[in-house]
N, CA, C and O atoms as a CHARMM CRD file, in Angstrom:
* protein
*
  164
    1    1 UNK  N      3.55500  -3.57500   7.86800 PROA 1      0.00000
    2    1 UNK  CA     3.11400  -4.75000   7.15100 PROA 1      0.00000
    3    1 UNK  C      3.42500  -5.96500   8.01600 PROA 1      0.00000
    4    1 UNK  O      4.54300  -6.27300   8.42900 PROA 1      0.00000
    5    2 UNK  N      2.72700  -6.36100   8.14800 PROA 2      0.00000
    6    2 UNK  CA     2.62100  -8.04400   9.00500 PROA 2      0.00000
    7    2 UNK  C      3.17600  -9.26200   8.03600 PROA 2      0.00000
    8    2 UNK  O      3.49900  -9.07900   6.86300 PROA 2      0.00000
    9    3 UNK  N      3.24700 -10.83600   8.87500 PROA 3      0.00000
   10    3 UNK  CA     3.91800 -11.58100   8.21900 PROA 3      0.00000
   11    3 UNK  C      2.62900 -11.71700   6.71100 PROA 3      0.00000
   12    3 UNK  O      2.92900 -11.65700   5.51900 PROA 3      0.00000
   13    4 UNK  N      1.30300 -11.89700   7.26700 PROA 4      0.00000
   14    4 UNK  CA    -0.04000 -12.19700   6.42000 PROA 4      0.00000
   15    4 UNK  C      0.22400 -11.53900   5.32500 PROA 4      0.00000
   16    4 UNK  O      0.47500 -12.02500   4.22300 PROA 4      0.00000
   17    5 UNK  N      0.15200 -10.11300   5.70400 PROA 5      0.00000
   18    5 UNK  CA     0.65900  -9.35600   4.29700 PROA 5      0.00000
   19    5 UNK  C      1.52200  -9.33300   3.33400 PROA 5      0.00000
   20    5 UNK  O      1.43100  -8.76600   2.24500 PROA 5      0.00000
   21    6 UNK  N      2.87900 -10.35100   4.02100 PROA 6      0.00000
   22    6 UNK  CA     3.87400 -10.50800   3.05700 PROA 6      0.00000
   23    6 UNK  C      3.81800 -11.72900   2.24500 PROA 6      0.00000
   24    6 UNK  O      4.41400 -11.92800   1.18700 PROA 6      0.00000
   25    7 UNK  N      2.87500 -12.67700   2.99200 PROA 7      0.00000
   26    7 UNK  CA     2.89200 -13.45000   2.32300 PROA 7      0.00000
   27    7 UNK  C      1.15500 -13.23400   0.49000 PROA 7      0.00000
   28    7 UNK  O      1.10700 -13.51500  -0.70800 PROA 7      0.00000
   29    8 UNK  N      0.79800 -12.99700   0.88400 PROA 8      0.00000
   30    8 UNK  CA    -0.19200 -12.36000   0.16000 PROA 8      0.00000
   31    8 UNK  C      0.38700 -11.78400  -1.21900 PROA 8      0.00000
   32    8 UNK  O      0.11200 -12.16400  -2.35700 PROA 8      0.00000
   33    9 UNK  N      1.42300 -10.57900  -0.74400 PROA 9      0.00000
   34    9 UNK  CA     1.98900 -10.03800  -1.06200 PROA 9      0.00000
   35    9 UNK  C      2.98400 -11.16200  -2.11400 PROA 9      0.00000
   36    9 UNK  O      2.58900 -11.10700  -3.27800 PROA 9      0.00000
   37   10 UNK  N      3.74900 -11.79200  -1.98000 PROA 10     0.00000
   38   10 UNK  CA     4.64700 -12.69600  -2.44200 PROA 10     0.00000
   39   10 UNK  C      3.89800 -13.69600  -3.53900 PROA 10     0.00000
   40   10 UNK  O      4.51500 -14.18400  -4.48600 PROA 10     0.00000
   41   11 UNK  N      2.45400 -13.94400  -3.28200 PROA 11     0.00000
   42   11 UNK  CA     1.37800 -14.66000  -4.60300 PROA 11     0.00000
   43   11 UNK  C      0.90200 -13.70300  -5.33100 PROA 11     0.00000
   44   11 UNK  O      0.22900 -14.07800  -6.29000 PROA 11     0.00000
   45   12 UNK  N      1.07400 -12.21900  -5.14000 PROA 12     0.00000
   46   12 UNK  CA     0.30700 -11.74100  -6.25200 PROA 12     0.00000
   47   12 UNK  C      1.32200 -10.97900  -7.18100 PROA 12     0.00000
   48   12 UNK  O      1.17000 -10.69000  -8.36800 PROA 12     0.00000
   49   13 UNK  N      2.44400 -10.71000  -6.32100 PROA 13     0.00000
   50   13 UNK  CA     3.28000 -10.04500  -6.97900 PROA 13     0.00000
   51   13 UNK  C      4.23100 -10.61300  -8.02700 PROA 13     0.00000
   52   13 UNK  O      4.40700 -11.83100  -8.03600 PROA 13     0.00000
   53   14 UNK  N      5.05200  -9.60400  -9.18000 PROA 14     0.00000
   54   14 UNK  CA     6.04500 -10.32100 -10.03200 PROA 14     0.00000
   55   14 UNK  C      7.20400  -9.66000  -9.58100 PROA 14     0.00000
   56   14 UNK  O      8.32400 -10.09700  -9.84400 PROA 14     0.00000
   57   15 UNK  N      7.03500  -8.74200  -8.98900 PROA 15     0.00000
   58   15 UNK  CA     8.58300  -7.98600  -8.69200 PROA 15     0.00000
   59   15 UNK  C      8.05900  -7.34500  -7.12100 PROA 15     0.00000
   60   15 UNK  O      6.87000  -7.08200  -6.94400 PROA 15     0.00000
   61   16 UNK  N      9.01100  -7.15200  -6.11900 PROA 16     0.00000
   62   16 UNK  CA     8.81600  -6.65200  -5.15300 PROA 16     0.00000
   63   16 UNK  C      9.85500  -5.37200  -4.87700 PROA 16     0.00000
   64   16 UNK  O     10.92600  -5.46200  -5.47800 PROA 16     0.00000
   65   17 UNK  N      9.73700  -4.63700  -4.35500 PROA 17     0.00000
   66   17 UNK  CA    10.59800  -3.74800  -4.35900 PROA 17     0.00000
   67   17 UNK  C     10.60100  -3.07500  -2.96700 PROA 17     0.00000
   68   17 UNK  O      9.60400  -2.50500  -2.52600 PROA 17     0.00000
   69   18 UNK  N     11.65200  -3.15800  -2.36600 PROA 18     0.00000
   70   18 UNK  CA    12.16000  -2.51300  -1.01000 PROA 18     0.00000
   71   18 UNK  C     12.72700  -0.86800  -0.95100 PROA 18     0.00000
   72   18 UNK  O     13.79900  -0.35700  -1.27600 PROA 18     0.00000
   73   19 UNK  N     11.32200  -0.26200  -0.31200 PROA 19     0.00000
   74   19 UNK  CA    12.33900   0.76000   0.18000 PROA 19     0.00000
   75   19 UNK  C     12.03200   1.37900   1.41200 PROA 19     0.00000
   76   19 UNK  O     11.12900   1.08000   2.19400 PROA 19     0.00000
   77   20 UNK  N     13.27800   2.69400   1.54400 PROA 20     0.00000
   78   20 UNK  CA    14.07300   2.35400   3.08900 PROA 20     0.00000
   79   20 UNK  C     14.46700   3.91400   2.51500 PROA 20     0.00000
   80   20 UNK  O     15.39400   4.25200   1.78000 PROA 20     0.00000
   81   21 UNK  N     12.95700   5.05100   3.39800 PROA 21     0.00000
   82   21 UNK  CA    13.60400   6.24100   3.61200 PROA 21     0.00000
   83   21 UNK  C     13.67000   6.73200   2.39900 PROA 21     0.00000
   84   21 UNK  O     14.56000   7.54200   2.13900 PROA 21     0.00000
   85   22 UNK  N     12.69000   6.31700   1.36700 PROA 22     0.00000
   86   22 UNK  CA    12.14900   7.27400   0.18700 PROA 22     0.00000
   87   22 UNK  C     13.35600   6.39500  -0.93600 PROA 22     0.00000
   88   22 UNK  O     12.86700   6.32800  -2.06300 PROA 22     0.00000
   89   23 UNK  N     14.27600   5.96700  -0.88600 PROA 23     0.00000
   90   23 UNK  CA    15.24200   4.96700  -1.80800 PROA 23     0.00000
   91   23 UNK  C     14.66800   3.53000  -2.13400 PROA 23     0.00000
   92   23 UNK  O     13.94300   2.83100  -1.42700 PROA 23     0.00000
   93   24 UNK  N     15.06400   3.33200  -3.10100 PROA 24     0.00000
   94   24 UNK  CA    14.93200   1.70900  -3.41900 PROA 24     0.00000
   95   24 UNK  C     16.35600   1.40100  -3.03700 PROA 24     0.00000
   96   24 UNK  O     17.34200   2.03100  -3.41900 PROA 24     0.00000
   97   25 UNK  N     16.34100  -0.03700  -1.93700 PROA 25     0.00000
   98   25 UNK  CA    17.01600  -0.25300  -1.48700 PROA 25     0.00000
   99   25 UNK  C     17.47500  -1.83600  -2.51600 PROA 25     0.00000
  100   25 UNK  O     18.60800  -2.31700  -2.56000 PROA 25     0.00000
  101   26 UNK  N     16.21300  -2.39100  -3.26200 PROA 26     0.00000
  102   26 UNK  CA    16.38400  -3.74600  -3.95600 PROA 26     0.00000
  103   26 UNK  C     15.24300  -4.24300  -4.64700 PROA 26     0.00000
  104   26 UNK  O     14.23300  -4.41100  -3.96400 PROA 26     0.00000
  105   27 UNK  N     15.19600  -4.50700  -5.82900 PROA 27     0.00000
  106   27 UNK  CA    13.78100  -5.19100  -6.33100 PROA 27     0.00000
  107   27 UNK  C     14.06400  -6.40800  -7.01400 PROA 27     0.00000
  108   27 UNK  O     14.64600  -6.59100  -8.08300 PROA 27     0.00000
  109   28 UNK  N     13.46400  -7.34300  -6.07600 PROA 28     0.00000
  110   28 UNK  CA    13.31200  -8.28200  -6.52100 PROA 28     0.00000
  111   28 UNK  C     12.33000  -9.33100  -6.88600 PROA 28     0.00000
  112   28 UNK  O     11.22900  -9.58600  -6.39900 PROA 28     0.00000
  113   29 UNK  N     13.15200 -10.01700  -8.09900 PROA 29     0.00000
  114   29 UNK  CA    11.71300 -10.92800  -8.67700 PROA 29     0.00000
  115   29 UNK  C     11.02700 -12.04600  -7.70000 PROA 29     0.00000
  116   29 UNK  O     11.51000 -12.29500  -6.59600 PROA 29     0.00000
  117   30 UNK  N     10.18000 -12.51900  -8.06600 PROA 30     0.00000
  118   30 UNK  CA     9.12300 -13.29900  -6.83600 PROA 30     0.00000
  119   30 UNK  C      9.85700 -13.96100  -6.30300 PROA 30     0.00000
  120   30 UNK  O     10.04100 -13.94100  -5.08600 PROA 30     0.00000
  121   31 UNK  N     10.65800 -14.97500  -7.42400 PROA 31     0.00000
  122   31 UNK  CA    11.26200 -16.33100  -7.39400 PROA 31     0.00000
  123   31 UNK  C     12.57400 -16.31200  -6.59800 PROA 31     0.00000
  124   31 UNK  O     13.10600 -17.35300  -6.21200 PROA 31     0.00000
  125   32 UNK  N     13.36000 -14.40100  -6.23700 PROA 32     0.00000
  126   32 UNK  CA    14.37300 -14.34300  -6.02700 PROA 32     0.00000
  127   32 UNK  C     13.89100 -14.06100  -4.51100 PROA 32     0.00000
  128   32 UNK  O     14.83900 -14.02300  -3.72700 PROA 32     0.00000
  129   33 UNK  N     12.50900 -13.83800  -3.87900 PROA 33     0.00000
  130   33 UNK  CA    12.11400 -13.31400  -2.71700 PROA 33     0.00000
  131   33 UNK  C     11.77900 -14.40100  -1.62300 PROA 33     0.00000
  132   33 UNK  O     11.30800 -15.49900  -1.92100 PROA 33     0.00000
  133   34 UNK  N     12.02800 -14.05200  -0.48200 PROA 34     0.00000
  134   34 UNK  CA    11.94100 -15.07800   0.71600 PROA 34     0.00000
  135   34 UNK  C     11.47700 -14.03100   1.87300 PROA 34     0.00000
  136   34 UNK  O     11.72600 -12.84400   2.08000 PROA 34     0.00000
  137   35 UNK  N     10.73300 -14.95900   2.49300 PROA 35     0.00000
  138   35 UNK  CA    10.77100 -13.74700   3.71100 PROA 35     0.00000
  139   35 UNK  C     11.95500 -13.43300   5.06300 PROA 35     0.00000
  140   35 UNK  O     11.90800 -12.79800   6.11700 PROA 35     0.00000
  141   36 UNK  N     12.50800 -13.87700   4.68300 PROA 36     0.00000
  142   36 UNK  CA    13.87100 -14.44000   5.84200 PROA 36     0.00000
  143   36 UNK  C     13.95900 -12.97100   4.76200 PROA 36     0.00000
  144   36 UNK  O     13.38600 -11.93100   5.08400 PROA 36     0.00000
  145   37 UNK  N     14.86300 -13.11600   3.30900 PROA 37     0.00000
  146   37 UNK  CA    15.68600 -12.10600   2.71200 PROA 37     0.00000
  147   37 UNK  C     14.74800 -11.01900   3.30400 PROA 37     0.00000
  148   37 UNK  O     15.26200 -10.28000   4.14400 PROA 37     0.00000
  149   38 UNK  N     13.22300 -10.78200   2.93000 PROA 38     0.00000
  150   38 UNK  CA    12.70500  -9.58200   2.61200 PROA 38     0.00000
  151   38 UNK  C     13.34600  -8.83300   4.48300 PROA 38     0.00000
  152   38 UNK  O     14.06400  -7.83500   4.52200 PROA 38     0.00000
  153   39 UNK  N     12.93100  -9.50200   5.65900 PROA 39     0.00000
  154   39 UNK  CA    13.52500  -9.14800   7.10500 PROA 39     0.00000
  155   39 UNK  C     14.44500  -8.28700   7.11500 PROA 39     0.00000
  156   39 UNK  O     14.60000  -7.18100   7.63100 PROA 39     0.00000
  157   40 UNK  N     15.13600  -9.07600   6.35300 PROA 40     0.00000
  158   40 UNK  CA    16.95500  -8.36900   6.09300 PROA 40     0.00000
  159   40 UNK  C     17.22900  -6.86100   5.64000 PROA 40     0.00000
  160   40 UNK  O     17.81100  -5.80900   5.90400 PROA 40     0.00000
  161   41 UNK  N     16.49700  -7.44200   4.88500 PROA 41     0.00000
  162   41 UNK  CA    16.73800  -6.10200   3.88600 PROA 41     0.00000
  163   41 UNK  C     15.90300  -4.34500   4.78500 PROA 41     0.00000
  164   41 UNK  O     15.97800  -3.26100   4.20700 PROA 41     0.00000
């Protein structure tokens, strides 16, 4: 997924959810999401 996609991603969505190797690693709500955090994670 590219930066385009995340941002796309970040207007349509209400919850995002990270995962990492078949686990949810974190889901978070729009308002709680950044793309700096999403990097991180």
């Amino acid at each position: 997924m590219d930066i385009e996609d995340l941002d796309e991603l970040m207007e349509l969505a209400d919850r995002i959810a990270v995962i990492f190797r078949g686990k949810f690693v974190r889901i978070l709500k729009r308002d709680e999401a950044s793309l700096e955090l999403l990097g991180r994670l």
